[in-house]
Each structure stands twice: as structure tokens, then as C-alpha cells.
PyMOL Python script that loads the backbone (N, CA, C, O; Angstrom):
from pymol import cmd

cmd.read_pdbstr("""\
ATOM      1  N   UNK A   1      30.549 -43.430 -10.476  1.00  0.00           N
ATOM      2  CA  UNK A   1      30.225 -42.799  -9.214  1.00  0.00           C
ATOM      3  C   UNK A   1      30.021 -41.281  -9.384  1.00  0.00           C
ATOM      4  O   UNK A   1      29.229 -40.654  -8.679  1.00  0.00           O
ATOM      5  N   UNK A   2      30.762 -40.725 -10.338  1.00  0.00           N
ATOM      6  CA  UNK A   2      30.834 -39.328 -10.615  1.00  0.00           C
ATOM      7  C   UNK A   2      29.676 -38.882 -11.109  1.00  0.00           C
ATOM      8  O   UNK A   2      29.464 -37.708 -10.807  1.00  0.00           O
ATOM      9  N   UNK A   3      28.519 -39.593 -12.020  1.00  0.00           N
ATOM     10  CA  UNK A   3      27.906 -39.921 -12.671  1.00  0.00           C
ATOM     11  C   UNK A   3      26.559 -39.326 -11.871  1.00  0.00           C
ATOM     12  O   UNK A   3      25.811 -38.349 -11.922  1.00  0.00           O
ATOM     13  N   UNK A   4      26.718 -40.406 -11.192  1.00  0.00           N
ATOM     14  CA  UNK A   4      25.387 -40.726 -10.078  1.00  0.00           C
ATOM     15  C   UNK A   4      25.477 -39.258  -9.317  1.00  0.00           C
ATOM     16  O   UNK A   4      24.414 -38.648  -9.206  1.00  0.00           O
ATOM     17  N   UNK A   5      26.439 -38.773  -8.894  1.00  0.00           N
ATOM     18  CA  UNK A   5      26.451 -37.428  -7.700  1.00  0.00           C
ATOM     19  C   UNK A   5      26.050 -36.475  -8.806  1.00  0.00           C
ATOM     20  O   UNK A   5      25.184 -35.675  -8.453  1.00  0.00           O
ATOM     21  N   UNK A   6      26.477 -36.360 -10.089  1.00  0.00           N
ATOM     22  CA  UNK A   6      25.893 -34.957 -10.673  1.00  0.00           C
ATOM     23  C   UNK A   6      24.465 -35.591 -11.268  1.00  0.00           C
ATOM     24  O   UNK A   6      23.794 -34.669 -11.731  1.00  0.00           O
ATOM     25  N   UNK A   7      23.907 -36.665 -11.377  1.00  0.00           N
ATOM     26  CA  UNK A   7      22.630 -36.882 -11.598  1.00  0.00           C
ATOM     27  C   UNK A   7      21.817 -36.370 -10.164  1.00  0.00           C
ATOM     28  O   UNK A   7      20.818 -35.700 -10.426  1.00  0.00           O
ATOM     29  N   UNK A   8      22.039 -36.542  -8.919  1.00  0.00           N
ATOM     30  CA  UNK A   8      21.381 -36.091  -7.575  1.00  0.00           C
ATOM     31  C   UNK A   8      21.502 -34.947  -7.812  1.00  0.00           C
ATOM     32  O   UNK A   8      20.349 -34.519  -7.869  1.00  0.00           O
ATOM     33  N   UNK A   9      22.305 -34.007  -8.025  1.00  0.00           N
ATOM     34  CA  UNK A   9      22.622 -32.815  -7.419  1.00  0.00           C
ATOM     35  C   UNK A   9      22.034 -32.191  -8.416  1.00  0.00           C
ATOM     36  O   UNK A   9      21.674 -31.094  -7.990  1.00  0.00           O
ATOM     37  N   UNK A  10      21.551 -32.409 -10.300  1.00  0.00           N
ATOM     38  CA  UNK A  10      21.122 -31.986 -11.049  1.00  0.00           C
ATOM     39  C   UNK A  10      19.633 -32.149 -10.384  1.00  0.00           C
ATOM     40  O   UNK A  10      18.984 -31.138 -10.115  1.00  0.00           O
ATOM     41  N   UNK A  11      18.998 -33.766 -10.073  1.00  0.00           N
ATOM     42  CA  UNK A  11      17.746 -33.755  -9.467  1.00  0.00           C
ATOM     43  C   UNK A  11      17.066 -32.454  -8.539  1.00  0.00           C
ATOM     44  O   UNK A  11      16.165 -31.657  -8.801  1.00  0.00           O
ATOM     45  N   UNK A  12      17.909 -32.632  -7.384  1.00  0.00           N
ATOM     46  CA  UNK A  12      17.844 -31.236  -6.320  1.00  0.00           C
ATOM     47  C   UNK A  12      17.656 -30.270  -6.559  1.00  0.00           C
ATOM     48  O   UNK A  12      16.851 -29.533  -5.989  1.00  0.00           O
ATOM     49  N   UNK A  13      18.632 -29.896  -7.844  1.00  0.00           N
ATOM     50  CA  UNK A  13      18.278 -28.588  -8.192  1.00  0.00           C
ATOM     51  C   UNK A  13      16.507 -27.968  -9.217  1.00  0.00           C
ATOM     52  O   UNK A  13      15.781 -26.988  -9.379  1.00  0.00           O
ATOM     53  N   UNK A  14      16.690 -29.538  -9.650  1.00  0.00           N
ATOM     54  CA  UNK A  14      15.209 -29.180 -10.314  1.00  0.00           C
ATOM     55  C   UNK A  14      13.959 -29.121  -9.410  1.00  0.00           C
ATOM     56  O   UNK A  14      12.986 -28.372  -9.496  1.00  0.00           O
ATOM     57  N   UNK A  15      14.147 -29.796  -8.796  1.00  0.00           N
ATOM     58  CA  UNK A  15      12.994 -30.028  -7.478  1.00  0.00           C
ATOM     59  C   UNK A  15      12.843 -28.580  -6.298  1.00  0.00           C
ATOM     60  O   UNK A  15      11.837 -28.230  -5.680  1.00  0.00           O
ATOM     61  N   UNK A  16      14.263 -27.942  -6.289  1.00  0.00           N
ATOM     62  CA  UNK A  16      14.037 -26.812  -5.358  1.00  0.00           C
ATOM     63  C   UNK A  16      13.430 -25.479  -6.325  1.00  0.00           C
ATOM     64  O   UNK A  16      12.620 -24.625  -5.966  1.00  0.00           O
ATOM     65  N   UNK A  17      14.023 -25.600  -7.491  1.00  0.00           N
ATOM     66  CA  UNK A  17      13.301 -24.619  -8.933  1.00  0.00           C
ATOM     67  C   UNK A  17      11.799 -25.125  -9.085  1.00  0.00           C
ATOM     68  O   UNK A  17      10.968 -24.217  -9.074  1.00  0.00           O
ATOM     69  N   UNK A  18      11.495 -25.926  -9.171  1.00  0.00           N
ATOM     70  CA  UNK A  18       9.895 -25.818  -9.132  1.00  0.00           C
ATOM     71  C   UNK A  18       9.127 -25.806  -7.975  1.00  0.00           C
ATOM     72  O   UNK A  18       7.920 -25.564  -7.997  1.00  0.00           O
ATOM     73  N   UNK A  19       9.722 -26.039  -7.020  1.00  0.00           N
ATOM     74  CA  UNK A  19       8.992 -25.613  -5.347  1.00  0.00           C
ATOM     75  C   UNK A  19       9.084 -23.729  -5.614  1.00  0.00           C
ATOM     76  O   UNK A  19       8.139 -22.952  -5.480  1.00  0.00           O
ATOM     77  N   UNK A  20      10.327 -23.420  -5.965  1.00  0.00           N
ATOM     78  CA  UNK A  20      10.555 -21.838  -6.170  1.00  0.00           C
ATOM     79  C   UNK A  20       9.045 -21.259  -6.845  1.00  0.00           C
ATOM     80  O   UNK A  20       8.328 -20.462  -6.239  1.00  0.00           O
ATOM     81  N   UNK A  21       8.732 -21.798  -8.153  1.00  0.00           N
ATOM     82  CA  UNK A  21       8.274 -21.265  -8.918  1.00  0.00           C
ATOM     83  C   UNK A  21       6.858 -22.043  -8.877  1.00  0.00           C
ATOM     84  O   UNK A  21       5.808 -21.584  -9.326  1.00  0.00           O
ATOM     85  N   UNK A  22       6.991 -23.088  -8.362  1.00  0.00           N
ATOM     86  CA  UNK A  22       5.368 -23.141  -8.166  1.00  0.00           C
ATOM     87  C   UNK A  22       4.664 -22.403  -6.593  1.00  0.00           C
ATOM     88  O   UNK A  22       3.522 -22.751  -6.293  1.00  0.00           O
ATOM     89  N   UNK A  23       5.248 -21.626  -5.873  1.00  0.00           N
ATOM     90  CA  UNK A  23       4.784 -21.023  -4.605  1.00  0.00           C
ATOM     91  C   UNK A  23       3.695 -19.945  -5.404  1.00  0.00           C
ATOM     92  O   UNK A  23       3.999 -19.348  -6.437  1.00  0.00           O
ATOM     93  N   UNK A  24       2.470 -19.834  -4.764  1.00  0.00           N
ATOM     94  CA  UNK A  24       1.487 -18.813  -4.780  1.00  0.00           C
ATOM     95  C   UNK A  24       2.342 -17.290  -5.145  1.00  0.00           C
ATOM     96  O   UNK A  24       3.420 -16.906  -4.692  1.00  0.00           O
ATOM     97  N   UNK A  25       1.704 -16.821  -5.828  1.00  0.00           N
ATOM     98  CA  UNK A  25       2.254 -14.744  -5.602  1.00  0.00           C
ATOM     99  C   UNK A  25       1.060 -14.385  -4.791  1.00  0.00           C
ATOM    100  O   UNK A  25      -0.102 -14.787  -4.737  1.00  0.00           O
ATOM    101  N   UNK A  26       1.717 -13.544  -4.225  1.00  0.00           N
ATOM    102  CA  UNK A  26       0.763 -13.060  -3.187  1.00  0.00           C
ATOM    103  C   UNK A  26      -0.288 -11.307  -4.260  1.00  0.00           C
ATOM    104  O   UNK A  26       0.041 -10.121  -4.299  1.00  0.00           O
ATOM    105  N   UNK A  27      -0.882 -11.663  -4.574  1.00  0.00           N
ATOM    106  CA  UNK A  27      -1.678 -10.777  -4.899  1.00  0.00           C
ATOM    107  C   UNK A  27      -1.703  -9.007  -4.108  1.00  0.00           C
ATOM    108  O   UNK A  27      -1.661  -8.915  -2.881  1.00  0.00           O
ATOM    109  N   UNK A  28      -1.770  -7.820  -4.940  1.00  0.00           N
ATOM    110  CA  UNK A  28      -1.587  -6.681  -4.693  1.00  0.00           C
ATOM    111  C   UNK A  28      -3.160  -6.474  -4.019  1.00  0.00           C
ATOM    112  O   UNK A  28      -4.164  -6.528  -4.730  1.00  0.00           O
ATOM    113  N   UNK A  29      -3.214  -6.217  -2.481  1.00  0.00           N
ATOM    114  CA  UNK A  29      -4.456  -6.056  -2.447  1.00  0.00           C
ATOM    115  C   UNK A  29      -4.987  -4.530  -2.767  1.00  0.00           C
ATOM    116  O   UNK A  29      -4.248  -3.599  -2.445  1.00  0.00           O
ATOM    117  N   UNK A  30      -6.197  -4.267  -3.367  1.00  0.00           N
ATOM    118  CA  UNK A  30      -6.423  -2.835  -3.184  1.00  0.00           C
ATOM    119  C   UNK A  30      -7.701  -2.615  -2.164  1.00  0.00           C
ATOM    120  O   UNK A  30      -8.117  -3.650  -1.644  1.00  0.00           O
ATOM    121  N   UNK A  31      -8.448  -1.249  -1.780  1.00  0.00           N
ATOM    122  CA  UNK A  31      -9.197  -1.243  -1.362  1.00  0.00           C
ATOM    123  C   UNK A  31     -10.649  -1.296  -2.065  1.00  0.00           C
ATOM    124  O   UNK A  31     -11.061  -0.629  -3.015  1.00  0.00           O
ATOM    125  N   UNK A  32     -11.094  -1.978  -1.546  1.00  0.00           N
ATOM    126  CA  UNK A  32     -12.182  -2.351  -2.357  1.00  0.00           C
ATOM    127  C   UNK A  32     -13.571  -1.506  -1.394  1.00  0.00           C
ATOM    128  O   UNK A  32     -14.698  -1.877  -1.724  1.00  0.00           O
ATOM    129  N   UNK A  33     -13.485  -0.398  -0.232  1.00  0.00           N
ATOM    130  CA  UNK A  33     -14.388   0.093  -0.011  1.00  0.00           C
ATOM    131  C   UNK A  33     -13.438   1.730  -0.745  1.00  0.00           C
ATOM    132  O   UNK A  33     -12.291   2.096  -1.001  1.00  0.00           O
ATOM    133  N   UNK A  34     -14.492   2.113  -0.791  1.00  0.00           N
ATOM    134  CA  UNK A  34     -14.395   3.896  -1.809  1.00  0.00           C
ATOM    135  C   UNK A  34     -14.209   4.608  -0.385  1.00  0.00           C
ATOM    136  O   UNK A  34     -14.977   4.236   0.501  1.00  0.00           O
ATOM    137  N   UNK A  35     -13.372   5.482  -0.115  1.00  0.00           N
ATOM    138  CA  UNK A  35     -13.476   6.540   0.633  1.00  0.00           C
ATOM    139  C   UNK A  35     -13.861   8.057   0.068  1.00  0.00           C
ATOM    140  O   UNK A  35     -13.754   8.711  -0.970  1.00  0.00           O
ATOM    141  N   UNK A  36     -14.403   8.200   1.483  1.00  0.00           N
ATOM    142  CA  UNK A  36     -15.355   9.747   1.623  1.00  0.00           C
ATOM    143  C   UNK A  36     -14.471  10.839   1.256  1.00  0.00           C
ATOM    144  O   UNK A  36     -13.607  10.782   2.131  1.00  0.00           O
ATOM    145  N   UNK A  37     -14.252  11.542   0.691  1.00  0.00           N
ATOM    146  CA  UNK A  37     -13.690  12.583   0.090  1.00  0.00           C
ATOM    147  C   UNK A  37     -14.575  13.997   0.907  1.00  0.00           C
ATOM    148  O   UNK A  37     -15.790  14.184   0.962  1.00  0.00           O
ATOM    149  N   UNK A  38     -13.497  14.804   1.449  1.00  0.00           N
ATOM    150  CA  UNK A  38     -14.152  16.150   1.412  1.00  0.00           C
ATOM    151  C   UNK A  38     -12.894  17.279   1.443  1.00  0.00           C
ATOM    152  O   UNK A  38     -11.782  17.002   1.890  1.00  0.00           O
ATOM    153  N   UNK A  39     -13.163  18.249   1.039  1.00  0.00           N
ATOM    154  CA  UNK A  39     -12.437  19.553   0.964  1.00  0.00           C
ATOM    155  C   UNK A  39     -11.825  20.474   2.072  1.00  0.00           C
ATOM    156  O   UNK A  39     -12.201  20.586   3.239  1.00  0.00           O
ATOM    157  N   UNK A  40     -11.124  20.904   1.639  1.00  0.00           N
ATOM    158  CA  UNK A  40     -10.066  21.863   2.461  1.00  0.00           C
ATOM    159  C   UNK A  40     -11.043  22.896   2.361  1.00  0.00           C
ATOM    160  O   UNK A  40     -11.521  23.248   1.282  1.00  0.00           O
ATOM    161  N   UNK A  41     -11.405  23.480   3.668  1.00  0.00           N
ATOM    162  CA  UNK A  41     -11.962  24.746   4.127  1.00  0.00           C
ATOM    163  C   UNK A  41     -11.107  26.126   3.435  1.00  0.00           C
ATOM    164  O   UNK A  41     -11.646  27.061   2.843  1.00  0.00           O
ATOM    165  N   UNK A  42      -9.597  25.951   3.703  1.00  0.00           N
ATOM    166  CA  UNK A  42      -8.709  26.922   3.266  1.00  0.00           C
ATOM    167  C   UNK A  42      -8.476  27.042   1.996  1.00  0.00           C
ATOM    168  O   UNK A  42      -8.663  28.156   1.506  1.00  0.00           O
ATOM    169  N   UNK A  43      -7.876  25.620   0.876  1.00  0.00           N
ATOM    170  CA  UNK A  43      -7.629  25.884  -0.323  1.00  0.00           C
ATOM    171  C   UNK A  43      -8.598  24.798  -1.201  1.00  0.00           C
ATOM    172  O   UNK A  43      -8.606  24.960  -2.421  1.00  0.00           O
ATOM    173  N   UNK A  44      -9.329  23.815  -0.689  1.00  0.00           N
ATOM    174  CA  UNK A  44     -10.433  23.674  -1.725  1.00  0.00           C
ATOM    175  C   UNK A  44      -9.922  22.016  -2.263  1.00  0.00           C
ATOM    176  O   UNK A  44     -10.725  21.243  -2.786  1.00  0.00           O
ATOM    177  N   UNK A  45      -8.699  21.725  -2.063  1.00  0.00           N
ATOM    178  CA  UNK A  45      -8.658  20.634  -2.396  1.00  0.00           C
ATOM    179  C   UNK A  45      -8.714  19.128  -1.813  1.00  0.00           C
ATOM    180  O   UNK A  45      -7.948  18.624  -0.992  1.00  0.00           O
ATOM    181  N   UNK A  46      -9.391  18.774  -2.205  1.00  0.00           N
ATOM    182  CA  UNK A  46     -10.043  17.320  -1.459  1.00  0.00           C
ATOM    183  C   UNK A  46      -9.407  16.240  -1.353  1.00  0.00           C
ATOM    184  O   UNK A  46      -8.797  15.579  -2.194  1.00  0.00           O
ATOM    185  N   UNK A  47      -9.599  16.080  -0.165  1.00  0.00           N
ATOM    186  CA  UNK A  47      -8.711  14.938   0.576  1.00  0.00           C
ATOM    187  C   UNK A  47      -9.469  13.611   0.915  1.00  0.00           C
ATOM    188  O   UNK A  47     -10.678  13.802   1.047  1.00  0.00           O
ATOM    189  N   UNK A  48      -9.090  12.392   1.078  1.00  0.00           N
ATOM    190  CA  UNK A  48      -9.744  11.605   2.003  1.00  0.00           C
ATOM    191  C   UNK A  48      -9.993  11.861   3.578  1.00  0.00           C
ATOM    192  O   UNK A  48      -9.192  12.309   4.398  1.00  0.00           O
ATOM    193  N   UNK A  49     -11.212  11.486   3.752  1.00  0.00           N
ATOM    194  CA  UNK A  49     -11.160  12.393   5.246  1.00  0.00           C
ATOM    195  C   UNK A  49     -10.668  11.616   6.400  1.00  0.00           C
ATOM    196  O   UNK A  49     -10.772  12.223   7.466  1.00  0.00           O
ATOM    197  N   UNK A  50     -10.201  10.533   6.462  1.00  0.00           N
ATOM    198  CA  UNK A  50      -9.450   9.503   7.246  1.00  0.00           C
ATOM    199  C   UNK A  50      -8.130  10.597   7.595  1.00  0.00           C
ATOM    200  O   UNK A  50      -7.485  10.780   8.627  1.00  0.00           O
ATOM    201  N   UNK A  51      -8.070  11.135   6.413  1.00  0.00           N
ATOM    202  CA  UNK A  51      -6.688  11.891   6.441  1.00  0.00           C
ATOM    203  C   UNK A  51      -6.573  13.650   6.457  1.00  0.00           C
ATOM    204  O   UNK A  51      -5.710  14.351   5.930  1.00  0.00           O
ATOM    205  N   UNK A  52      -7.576  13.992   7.131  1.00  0.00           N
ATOM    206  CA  UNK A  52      -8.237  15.463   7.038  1.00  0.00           C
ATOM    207  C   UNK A  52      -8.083  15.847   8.538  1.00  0.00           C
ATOM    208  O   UNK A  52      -7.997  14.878   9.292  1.00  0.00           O
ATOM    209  N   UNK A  53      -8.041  16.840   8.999  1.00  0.00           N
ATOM    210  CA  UNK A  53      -7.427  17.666  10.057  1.00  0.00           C
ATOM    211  C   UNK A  53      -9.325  18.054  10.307  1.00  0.00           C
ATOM    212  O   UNK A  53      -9.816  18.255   9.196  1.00  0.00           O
ATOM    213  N   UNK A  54      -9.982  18.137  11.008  1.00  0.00           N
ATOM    214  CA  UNK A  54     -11.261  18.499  11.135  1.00  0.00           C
ATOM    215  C   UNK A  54     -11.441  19.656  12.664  1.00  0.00           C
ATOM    216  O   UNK A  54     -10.797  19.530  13.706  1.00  0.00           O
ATOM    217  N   UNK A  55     -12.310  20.547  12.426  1.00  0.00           N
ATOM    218  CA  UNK A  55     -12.423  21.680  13.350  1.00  0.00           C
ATOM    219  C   UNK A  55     -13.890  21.977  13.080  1.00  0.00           C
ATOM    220  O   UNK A  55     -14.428  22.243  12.005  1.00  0.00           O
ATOM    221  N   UNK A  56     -14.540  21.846  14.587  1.00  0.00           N
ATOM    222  CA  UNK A  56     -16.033  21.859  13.790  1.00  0.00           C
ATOM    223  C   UNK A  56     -16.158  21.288  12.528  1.00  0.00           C
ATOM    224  O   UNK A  56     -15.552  20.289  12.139  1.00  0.00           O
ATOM    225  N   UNK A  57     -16.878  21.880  11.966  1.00  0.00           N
ATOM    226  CA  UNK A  57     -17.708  21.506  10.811  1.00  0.00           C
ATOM    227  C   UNK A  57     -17.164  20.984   9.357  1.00  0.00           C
ATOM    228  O   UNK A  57     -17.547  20.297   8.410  1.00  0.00           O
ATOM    229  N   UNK A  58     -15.756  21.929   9.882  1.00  0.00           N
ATOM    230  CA  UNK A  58     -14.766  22.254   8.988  1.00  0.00           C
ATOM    231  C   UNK A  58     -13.710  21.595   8.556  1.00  0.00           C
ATOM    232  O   UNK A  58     -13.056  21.404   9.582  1.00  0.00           O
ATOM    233  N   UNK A  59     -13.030  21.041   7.500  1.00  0.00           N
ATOM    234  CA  UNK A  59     -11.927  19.820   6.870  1.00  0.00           C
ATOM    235  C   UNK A  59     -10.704  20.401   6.382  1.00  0.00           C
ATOM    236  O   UNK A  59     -10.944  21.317   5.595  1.00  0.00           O
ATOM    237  N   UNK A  60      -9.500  20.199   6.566  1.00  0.00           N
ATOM    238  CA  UNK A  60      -8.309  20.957   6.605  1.00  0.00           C
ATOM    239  C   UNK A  60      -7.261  19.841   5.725  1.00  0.00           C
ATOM    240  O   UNK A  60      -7.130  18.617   5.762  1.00  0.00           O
ATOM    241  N   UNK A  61      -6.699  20.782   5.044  1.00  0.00           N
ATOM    242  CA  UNK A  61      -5.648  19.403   4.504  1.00  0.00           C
ATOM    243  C   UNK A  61      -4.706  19.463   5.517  1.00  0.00           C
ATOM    244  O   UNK A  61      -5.163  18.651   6.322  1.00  0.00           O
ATOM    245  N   UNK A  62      -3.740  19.879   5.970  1.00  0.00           N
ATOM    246  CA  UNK A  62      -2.782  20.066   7.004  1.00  0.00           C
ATOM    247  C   UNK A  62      -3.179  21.573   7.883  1.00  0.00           C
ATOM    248  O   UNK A  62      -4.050  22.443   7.916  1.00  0.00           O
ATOM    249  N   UNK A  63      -2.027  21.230   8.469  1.00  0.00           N
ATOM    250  CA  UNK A  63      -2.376  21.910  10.008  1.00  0.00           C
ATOM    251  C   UNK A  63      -1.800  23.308   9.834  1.00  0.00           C
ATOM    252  O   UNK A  63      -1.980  24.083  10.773  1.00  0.00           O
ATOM    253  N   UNK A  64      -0.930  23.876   8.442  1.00  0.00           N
ATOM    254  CA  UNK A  64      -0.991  25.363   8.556  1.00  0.00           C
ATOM    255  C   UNK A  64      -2.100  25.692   8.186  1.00  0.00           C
ATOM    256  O   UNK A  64      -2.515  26.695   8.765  1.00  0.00           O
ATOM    257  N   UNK A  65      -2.818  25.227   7.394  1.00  0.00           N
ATOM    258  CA  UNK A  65      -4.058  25.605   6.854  1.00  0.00           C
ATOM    259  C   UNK A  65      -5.064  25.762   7.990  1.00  0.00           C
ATOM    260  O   UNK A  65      -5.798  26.746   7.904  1.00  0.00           O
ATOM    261  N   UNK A  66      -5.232  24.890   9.128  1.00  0.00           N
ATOM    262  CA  UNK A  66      -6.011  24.775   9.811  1.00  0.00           C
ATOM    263  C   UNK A  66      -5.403  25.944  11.004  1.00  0.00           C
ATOM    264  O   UNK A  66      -6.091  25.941  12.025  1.00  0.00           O
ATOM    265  N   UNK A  67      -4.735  26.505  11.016  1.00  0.00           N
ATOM    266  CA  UNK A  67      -4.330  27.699  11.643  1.00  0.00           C
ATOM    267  C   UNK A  67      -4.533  28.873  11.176  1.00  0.00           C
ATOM    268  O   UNK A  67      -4.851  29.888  11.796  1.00  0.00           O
ATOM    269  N   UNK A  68      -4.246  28.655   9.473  1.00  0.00           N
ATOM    270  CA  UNK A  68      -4.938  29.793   8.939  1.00  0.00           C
ATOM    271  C   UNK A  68      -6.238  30.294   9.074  1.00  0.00           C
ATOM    272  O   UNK A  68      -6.618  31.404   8.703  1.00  0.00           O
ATOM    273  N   UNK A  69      -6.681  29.713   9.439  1.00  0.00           N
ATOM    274  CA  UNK A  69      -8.440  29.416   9.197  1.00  0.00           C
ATOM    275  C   UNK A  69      -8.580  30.048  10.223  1.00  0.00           C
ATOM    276  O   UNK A  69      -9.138  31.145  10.179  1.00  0.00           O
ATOM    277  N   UNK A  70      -8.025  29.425  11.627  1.00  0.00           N
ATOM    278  CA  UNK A  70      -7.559  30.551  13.006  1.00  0.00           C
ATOM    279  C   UNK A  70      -6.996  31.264  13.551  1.00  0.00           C
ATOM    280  O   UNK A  70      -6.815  31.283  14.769  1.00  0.00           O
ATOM    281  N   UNK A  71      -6.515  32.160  12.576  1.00  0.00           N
ATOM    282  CA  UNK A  71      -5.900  33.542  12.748  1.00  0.00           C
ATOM    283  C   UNK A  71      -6.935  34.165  12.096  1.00  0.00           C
ATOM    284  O   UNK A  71      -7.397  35.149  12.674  1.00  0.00           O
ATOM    285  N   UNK A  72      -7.581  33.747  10.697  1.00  0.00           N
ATOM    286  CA  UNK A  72      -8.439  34.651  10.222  1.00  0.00           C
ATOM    287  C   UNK A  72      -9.891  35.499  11.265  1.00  0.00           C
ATOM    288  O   UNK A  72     -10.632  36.325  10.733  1.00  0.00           O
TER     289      UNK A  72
END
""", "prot")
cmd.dss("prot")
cmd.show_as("cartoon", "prot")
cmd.util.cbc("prot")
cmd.orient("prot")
């Protein structure tokens, strides 16, 4: 009888280890469109512009910069 319960419980365990390890990985997605790059009016270094502070015409990395620009 002892027999039979650690033969199940050995089964179980193999069956929940390969459900474990056969599940999909979920893949790292990256971006697969290129973003637009443009420059800081103030110090020149280029940003994505999704992520750019814009004034008129003009592309800002952050917002002291973009103050600087308006005090000057």
C-alpha cells in the first residue's frame, strides 16, 4: 500500500514538472518601429521626441533647459 501512494505522488510530481516546463516563455518584445530622434535646442543632445519638451519649433530635453531657452 505504501508502495502504490509514493508511486502516485512520484507520478504527480512528474506531470506538474513538465506542465511547469513545457509552458510557452513569453518572449522580450522590442520595438520594432525606429523612433524620430531630435535635439536639445539648449545642450545638443538628442532625444526621442515622444519624450522631448517642444516650444515652437524648438526640442528640449527637460524643462530647465526649456526655461533656459526663456530667460535667454
Amino acid at each position: 500500500m505504501r508502495t502504490l501512494v509514493i508511486i502516485i505522488v512520484l507520478a504527480l510530481v512528474i506531470m506538474i514538472a513538465r506542465r511547469l516546463l513545457a509552458r510557452p516563455q513569453t518572449p522580450v518584445k522590442r520595438k520594432s518601429i525606429s523612433e524620430h530622434m531630435v535635439q536639445c535646442a539648449n545642450c545638443g543632445i538628442y532625444i526621442p521626441e515622444q519624450e522631448a519638451l517642444q516650444r515652437a519649433e524648438r526640442y528640449y530635453c527637460s524643462q530647465a533647459h526649456l526655461d533656459e531657452d526663456l530667460h535667454e
